[in-house]
Backbone as a printed PyTorch tensor [residue, N CA C, xyz], in Angstrom:
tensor([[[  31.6790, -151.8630,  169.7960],
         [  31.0000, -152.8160,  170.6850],
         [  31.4030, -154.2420,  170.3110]],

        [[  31.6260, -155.1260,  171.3610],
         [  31.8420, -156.3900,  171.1770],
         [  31.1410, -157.3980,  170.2130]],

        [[  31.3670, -158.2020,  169.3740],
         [  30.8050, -159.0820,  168.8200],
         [  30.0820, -160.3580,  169.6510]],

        [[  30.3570, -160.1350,  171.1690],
         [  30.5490, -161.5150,  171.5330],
         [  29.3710, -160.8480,  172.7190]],

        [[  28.8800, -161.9960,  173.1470],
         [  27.6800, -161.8670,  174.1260],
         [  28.8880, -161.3520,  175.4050]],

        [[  30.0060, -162.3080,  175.9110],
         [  30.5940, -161.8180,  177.0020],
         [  31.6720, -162.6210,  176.8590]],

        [[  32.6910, -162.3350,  177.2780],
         [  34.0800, -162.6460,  178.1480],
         [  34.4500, -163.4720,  178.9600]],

        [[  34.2370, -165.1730,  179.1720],
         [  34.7900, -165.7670,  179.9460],
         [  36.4320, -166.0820,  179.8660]],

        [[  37.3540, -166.2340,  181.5220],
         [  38.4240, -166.4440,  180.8670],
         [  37.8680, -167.7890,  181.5660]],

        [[  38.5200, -169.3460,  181.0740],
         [  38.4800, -170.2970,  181.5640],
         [  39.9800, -171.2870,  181.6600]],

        [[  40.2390, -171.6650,  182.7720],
         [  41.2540, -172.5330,  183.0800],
         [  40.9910, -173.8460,  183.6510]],

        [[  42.1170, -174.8020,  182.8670],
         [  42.2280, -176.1050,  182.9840],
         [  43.7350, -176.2500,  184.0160]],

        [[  42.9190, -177.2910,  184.6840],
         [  44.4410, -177.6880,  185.7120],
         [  44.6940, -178.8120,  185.7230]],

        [[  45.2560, -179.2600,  186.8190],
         [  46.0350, -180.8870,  186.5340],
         [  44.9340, -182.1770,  187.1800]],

        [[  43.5910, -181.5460,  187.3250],
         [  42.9400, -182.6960,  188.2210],
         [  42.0680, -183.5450,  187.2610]],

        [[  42.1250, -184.7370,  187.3800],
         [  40.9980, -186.0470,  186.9180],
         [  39.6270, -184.8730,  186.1840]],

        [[  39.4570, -185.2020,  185.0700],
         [  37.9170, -184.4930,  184.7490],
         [  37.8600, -183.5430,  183.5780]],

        [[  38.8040, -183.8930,  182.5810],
         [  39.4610, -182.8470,  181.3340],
         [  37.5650, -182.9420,  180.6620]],

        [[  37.1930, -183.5330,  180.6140],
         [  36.4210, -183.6350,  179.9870],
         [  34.6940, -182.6260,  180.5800]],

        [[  34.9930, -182.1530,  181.7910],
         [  34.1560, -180.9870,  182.2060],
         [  34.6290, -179.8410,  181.4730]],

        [[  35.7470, -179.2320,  181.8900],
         [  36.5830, -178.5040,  181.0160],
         [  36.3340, -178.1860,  179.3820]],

        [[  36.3370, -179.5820,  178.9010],
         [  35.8380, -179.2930,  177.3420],
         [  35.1290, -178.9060,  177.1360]],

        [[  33.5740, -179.3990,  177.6430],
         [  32.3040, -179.4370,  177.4030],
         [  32.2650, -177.7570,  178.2040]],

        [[  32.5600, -177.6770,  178.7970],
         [  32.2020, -176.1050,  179.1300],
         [  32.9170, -175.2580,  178.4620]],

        [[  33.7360, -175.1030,  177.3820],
         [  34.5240, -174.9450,  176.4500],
         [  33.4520, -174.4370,  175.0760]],

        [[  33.3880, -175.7200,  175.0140],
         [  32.2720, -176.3940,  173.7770],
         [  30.8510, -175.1200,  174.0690]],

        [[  30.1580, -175.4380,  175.2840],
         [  29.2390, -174.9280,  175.6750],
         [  29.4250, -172.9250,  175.6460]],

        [[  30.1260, -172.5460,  175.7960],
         [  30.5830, -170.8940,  175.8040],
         [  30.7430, -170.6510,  174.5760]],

        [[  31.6900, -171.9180,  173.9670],
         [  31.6870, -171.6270,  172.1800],
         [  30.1050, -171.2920,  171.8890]],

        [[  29.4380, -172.0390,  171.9260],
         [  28.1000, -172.1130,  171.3860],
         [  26.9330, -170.8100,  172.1680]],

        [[  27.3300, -170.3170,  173.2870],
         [  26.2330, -169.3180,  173.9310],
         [  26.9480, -167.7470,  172.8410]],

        [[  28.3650, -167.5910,  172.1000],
         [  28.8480, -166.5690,  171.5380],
         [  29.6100, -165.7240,  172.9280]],

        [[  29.8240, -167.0640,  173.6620],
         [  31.1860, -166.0350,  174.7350],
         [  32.4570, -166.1560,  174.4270]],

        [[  33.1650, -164.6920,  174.1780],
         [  34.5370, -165.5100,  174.1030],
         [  34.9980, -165.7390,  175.0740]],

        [[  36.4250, -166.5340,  175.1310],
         [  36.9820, -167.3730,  175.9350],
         [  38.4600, -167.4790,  175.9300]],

        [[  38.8950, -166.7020,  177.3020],
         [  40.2110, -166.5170,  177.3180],
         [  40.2770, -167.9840,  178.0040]],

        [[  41.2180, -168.9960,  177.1720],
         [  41.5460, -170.1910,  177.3510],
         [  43.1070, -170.3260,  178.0310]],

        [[  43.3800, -171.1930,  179.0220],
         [  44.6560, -171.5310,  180.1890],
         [  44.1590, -172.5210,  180.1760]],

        [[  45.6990, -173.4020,  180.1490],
         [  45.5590, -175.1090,  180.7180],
         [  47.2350, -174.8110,  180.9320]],

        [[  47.0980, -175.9000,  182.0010],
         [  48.7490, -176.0170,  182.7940],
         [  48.9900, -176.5480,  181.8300]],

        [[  50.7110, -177.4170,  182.4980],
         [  51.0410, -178.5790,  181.5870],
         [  50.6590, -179.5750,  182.0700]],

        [[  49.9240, -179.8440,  183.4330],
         [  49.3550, -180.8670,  184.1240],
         [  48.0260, -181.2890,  183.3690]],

        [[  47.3150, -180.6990,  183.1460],
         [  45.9570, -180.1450,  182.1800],
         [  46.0000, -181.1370,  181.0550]],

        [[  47.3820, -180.1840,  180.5580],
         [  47.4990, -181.0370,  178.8570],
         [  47.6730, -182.8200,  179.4710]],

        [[  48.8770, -182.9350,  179.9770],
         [  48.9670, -184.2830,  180.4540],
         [  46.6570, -185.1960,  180.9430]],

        [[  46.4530, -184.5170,  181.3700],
         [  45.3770, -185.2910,  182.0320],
         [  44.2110, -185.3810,  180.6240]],

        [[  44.5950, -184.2180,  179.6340],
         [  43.3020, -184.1780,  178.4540],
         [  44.0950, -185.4570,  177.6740]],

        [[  45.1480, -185.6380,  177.4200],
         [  45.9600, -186.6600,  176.2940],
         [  45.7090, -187.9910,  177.4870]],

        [[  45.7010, -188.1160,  178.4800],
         [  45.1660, -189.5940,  179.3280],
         [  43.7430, -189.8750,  178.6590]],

        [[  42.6700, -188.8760,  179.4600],
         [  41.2040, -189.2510,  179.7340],
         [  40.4540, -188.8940,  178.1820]],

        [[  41.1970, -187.8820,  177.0840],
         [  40.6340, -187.9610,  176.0510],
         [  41.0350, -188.1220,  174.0830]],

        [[  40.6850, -188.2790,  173.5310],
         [  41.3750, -188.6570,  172.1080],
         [  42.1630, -187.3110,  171.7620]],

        [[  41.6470, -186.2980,  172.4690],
         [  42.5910, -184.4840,  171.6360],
         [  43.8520, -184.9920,  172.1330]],

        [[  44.8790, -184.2920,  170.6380],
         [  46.1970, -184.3520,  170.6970],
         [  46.5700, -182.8220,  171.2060]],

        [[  46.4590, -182.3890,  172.0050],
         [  46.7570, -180.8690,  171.9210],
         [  47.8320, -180.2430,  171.2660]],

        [[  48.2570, -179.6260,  170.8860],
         [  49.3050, -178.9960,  170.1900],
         [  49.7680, -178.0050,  171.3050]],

        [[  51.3430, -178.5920,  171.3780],
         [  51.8260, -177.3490,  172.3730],
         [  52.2020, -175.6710,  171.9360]],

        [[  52.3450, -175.6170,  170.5630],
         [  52.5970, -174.2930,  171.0720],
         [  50.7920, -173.6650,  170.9760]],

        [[  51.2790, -172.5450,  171.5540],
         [  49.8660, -171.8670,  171.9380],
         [  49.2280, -171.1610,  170.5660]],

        [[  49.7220, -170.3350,  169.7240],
         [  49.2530, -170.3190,  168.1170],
         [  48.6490, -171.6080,  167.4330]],

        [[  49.2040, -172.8010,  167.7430],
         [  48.5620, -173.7420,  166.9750],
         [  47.5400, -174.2000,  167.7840]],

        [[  47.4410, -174.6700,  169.5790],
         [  46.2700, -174.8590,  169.9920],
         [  45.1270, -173.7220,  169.9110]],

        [[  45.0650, -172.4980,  169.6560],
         [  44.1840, -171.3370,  169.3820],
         [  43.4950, -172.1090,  168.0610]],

        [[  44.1860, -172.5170,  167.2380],
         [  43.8910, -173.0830,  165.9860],
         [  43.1200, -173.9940,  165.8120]],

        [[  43.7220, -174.9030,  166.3740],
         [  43.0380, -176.1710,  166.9120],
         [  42.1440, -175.9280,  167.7310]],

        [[  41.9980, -175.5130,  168.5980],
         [  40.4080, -175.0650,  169.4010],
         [  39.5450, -174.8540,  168.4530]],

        [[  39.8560, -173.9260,  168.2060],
         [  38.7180, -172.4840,  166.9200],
         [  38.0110, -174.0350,  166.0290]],

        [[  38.6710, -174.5430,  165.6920],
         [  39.0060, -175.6130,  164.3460],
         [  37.4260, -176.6330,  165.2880]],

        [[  37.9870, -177.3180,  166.4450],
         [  37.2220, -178.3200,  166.6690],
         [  36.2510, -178.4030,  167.7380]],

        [[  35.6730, -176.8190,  168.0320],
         [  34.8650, -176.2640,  168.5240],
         [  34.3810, -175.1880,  167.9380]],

        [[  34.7680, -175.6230,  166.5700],
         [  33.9460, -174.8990,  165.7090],
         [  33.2510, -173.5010,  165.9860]],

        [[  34.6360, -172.4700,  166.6890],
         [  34.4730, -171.3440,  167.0780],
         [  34.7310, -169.8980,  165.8430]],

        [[  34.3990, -168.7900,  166.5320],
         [  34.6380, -168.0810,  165.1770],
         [  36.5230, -167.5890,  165.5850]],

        [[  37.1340, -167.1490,  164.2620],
         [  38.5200, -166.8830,  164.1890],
         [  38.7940, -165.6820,  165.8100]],

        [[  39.5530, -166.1460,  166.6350],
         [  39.1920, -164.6930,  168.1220],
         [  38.2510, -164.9550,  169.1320]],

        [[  37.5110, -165.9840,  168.8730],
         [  36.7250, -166.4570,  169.7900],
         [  37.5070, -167.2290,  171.0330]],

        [[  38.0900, -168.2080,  170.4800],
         [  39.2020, -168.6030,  171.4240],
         [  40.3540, -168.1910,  171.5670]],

        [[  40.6170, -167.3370,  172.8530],
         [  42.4620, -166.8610,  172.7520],
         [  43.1940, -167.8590,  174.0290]],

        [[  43.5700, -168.0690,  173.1560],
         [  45.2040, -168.9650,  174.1680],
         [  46.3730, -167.6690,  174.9630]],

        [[  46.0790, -168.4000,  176.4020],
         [  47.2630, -167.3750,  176.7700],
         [  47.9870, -168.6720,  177.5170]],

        [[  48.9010, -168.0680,  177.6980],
         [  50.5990, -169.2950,  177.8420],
         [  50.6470, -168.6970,  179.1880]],

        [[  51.5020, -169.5210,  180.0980],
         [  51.2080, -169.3310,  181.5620],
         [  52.0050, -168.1690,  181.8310]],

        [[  52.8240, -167.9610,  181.5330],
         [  53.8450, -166.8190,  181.2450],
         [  53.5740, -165.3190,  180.2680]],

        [[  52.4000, -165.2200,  180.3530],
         [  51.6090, -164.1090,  179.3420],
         [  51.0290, -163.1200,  180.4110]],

        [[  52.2900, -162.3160,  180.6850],
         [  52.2300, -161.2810,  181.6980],
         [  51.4170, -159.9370,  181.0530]],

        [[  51.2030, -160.0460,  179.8940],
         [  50.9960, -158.9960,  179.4310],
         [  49.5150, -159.0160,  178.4610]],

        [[  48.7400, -160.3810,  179.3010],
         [  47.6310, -161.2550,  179.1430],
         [  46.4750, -160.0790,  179.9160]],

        [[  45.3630, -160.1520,  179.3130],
         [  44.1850, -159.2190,  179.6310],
         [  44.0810, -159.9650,  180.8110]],

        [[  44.2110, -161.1110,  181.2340],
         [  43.3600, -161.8990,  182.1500],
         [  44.4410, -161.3040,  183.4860]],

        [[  45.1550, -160.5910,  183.2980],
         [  46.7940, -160.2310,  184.3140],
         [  46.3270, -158.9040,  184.8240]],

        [[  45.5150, -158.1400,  184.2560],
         [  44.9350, -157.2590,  185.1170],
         [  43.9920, -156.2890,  185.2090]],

        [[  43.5870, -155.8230,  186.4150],
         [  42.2680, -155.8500,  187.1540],
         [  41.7470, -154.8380,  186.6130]],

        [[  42.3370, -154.3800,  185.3250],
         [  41.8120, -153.0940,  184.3460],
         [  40.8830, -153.8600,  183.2940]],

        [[  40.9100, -155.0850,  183.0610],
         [  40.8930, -155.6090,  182.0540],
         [  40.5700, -156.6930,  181.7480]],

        [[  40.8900, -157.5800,  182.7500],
         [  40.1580, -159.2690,  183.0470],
         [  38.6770, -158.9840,  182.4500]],

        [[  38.2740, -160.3240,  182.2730],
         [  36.7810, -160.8260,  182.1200],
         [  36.2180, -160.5790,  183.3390]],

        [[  34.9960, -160.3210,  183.3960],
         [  33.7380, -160.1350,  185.1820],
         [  33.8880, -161.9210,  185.3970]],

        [[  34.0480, -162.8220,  184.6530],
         [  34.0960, -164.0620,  185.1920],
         [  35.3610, -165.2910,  185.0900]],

        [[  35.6450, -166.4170,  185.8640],
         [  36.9670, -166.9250,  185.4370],
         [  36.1030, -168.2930,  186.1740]],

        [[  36.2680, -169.2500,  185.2640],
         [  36.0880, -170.5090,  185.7360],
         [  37.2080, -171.2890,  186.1580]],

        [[  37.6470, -172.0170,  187.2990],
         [  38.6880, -173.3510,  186.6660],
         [  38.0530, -174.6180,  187.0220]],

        [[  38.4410, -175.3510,  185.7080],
         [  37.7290, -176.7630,  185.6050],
         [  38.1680, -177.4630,  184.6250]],

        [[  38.8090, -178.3240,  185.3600],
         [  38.7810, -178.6730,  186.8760],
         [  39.4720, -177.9820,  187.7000]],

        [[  39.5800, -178.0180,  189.0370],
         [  40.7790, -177.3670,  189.9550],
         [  41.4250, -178.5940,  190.4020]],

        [[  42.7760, -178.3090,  190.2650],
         [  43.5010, -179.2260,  191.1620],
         [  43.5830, -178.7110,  192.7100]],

        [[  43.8880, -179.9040,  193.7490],
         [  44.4590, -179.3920,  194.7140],
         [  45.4060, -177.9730,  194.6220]],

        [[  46.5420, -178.7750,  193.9250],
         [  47.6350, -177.7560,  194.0800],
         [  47.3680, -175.8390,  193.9030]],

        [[  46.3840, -176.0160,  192.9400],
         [  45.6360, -174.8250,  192.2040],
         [  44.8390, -173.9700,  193.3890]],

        [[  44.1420, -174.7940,  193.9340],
         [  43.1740, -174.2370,  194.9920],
         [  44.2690, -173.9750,  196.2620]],

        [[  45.1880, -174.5890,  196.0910],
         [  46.0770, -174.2210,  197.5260],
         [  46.8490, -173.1260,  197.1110]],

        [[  47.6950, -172.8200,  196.0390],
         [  48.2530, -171.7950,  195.3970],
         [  47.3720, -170.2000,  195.4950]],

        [[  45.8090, -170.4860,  195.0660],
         [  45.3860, -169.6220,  194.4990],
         [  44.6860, -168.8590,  196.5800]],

        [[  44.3410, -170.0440,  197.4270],
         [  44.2730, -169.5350,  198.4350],
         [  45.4960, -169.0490,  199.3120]],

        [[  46.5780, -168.6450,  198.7430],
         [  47.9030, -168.4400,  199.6570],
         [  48.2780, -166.8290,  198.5870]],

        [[  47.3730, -166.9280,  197.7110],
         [  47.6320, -165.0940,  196.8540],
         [  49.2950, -165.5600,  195.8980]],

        [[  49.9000, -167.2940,  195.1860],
         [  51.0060, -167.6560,  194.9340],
         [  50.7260, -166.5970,  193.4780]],

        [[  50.4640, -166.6680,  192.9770],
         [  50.4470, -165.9740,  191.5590],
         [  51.7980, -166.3240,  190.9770]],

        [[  52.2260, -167.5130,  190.9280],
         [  53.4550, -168.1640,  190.1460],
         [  53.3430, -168.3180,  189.1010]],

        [[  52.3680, -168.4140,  187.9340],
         [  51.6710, -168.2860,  187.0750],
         [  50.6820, -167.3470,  186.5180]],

        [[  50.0960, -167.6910,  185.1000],
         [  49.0700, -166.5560,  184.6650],
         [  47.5040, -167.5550,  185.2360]],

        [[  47.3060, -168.9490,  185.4840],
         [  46.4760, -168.8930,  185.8910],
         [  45.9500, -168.4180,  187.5700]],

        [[  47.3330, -168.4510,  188.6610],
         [  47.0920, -168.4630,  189.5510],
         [  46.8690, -166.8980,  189.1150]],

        [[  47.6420, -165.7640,  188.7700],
         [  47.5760, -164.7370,  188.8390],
         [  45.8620, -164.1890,  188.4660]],

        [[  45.4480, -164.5760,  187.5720],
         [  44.0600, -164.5600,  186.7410],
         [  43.1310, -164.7710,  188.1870]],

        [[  43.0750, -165.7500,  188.9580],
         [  42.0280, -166.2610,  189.9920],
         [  42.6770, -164.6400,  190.9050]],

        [[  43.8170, -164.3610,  191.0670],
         [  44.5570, -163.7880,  192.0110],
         [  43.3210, -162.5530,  191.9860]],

        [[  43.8550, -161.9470,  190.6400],
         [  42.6020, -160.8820,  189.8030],
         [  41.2470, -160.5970,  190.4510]],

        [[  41.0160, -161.7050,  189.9420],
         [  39.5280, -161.8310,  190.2970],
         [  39.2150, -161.5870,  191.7780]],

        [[  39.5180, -162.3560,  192.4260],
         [  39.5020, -162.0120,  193.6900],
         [  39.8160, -160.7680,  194.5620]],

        [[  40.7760, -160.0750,  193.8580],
         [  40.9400, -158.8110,  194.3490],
         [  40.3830, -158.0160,  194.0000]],

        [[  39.2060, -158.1080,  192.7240],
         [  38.9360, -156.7960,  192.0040],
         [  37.3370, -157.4660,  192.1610]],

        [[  37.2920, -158.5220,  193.2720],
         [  35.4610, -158.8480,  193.8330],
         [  34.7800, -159.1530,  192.3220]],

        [[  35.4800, -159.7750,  191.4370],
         [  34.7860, -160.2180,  190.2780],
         [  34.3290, -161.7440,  190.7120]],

        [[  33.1890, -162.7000,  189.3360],
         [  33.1260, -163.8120,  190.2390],
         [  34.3940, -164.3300,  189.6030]],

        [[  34.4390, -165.6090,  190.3170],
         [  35.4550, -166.9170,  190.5210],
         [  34.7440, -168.4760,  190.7470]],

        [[  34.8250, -169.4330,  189.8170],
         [  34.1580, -170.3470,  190.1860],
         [  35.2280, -171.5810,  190.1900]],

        [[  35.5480, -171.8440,  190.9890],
         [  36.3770, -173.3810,  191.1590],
         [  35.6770, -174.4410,  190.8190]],

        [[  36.2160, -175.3890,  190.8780],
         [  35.1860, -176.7590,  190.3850],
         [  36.2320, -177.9980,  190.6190]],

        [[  36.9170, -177.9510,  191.7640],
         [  37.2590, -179.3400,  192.5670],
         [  37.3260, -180.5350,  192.0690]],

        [[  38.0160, -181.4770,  191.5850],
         [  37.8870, -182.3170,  191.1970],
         [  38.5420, -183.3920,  192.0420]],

        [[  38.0500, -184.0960,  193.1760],
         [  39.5890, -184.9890,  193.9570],
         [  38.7200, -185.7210,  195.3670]],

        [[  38.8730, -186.5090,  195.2740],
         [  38.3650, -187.7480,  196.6340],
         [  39.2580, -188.7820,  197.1050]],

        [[  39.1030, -188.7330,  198.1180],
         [  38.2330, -188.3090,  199.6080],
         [  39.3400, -186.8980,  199.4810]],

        [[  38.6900, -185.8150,  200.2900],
         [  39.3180, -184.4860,  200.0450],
         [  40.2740, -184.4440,  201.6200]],

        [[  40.8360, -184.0560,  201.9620],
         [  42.1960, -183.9530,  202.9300],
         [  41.3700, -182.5890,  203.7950]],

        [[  41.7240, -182.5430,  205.0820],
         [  41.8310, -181.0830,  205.9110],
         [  42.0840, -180.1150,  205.4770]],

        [[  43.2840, -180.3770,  204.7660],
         [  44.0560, -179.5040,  203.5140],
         [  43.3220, -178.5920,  202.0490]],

        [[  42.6180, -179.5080,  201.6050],
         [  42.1960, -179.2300,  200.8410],
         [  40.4830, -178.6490,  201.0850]],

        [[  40.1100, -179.1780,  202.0090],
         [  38.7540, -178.5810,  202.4640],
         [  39.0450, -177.0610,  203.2710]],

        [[  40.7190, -177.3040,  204.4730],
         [  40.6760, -175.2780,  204.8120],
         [  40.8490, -174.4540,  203.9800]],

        [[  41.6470, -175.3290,  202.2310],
         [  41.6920, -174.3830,  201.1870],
         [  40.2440, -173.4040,  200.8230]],

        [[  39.8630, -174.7350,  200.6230],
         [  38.2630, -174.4850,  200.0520],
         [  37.3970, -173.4280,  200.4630]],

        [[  37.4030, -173.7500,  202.2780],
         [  36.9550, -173.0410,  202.4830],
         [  37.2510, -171.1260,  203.1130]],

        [[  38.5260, -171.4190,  202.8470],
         [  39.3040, -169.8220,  202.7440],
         [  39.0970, -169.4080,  201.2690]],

        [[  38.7390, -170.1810,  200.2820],
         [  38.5300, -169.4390,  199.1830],
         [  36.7140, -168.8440,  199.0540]],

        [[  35.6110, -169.7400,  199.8270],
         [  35.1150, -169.7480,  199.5570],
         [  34.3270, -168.3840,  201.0220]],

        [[  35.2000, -167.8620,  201.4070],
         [  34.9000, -166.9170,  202.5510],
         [  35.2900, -165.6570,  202.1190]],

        [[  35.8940, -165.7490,  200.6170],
         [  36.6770, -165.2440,  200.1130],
         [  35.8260, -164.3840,  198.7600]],

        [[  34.6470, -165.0750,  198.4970],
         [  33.4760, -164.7500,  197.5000],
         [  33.7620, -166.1890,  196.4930]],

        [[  34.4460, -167.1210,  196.6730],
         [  34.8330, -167.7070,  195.5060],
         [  33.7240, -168.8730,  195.5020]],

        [[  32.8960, -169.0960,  194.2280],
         [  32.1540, -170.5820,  194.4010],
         [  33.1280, -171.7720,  194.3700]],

        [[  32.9550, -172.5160,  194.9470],
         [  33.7250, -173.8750,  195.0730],
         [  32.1920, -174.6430,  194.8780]],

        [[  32.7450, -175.2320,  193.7220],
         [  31.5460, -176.1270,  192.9830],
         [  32.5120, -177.5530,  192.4430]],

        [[  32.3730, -178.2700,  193.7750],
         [  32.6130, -179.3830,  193.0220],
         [  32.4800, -180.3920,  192.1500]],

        [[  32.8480, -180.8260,  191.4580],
         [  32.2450, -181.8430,  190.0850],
         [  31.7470, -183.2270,  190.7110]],

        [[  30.2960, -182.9770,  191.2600],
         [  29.5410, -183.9730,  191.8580],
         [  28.0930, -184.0470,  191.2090]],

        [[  28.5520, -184.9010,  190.3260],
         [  27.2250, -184.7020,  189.4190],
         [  25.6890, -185.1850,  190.1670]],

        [[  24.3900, -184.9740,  189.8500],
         [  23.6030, -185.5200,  190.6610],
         [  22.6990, -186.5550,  189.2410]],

        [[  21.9810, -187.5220,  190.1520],
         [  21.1560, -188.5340,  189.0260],
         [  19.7050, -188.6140,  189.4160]],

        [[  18.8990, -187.4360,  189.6680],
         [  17.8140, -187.4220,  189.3460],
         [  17.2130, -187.3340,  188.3610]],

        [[  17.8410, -186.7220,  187.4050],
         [  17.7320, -186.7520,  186.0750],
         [  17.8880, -188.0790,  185.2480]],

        [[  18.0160, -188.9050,  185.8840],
         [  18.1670, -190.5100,  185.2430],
         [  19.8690, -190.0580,  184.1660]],

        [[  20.3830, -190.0870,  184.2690],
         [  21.1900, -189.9690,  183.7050],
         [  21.5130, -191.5110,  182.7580]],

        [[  21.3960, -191.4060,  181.3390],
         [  22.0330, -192.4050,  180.6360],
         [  23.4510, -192.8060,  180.2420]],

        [[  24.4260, -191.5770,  179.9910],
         [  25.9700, -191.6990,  179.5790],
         [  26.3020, -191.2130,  180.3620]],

        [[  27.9670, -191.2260,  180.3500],
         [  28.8530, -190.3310,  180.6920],
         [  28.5740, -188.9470,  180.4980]],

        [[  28.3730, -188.6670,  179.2640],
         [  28.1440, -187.4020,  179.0090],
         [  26.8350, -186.6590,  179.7590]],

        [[  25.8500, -187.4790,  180.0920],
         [  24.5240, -186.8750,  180.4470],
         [  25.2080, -186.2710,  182.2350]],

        [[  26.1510, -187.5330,  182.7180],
         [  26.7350, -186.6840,  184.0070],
         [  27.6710, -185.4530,  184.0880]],

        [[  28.1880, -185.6580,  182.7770],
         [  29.2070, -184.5030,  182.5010],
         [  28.4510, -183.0050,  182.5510]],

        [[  27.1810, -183.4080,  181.4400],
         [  26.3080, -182.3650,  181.3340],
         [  26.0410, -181.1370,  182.9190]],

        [[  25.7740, -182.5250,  183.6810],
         [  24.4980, -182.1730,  184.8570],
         [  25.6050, -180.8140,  185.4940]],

        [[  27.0030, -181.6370,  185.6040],
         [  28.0170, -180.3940,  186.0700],
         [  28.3600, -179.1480,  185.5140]],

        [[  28.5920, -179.6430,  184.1920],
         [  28.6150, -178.0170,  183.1280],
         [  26.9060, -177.4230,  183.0950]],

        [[  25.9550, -177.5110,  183.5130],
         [  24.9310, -176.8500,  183.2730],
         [  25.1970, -176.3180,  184.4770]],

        [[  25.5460, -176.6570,  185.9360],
         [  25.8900, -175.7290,  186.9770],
         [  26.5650, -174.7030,  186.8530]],

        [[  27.4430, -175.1390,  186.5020],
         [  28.7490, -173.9010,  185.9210],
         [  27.9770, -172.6790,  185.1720]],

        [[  27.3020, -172.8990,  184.0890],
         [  26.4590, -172.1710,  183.1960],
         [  25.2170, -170.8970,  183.7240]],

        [[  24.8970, -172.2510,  184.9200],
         [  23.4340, -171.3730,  185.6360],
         [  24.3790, -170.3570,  186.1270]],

        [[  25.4070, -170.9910,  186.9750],
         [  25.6110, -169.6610,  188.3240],
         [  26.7780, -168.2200,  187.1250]],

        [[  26.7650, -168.4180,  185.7460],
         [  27.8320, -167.6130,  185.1720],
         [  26.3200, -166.6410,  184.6270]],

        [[  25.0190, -167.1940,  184.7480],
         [  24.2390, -166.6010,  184.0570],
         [  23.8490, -166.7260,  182.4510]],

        [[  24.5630, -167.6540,  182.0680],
         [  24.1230, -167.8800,  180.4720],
         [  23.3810, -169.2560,  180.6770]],

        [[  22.2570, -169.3330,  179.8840],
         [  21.3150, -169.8180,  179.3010],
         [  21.6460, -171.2500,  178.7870]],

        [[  20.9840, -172.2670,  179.1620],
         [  21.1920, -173.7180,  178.7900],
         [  20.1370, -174.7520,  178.5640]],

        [[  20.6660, -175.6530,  178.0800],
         [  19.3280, -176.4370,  178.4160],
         [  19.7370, -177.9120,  178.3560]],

        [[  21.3700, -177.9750,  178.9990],
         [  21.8680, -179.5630,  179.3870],
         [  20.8990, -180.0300,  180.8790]],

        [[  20.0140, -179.4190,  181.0190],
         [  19.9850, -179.9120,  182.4900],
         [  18.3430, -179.2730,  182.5840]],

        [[  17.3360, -180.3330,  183.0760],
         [  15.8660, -179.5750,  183.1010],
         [  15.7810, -179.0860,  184.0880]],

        [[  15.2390, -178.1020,  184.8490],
         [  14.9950, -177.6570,  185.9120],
         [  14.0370, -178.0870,  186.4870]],

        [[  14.7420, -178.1440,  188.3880],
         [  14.0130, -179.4930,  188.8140],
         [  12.3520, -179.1580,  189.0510]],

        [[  11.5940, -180.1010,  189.0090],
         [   9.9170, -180.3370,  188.8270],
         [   9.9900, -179.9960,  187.3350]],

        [[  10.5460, -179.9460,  186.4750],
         [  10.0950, -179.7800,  185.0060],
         [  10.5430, -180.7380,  184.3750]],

        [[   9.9490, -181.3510,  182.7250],
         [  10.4160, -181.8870,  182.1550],
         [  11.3910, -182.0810,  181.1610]]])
């Protein structure tokens, strides 16, 4: 039997918002899910802009570096390389019941609604979708195009949540982080694990 409460795989793409991504990272570290981890090379580019991580390219040393500064246990975080055909997340025997991406890029959400599987992340969403597991997108991009909204909504006719990173401020929000929160506690509710970045509304 597993050590681990459950199995998320989670992917990073090339859109504005590395820092949802982390924190929902951070946050799975801490509920005891493991976490089949994907980031493009667009991904890496946007985490080395918007945040201080140096990522390490090869994929053995970012596994390392994850584990290391999300203070995960050794296997908790697995790195798969986009080209890891032979990646649990590759098939429908074997994937995780859940796959986040967050952020989604355009390009990602248009790929992944056209069945491109040019990759292990498109292939991974590909998965999911065919084998009626969930799928949660998380949009990151304004003002959104025709384009990107018939994506959306062919994915989302499709079983897929399209949850865009639109944080809300009823919660009075003080930092950055308290908005970052409000979005990764969405992510959290609809995967079913347990949180408490975010009060539930009429409570304190």
């Amino acid at each position: 039997m597993s050590e681990y409460n459950r199995s998320v795989t989670l992917a990073m793409t090339g859109a504005s918002g590395a820092q949802y991504g982390l924190r929902l990272l951070d946050c799975l570290v801490q509920a005891n899910c493991q976490v089949q981890f994907l980031i493009s090379e667009a991904a890496r580019v946007v985490v080395d802009t918007e945040t201080e991580l140096d990522l390490p390219s090869d994929a053995t040393d970012l596994e390392e570096f994850l584990t290391l500064n999300f203070d995960a246990d050794p296997g908790q975080i697995v790195v798969n390389t986009s080209r890891d055909w032979f990646s649990s997340v590759a098939s429908g025997s074997a994937s995780p019941a859940s796959m986040v991406i967050c952020p989604a890029s355009g390009g990602t959400l248009s790929a992944i609604a056209c069945g491109a599987s040019n990759n292990l992340i498109e292939r991974a969403a590909d998965v999911a979708i065919k084998e009626k597991r969930q799928l949660i997108v998380v949009p990151r991009e304004t003002p959104l195009s025709e384009i990107h909204l018939e994506n959306m909504l062919k994915l989302a006719r499709l079983g897929v949540t399209v949850m865009p990173a639109m944080p809300g401020f009823y919660q009075d929000p003080q930092t950055i982080d308290d908005l970052v929160d409000f979005v990764v506690a969405r992510i959290l509710d609809h995967l079913g694990i347990e949180q408490t970045l975010l009060p539930r509304w009429g409570h304190e």
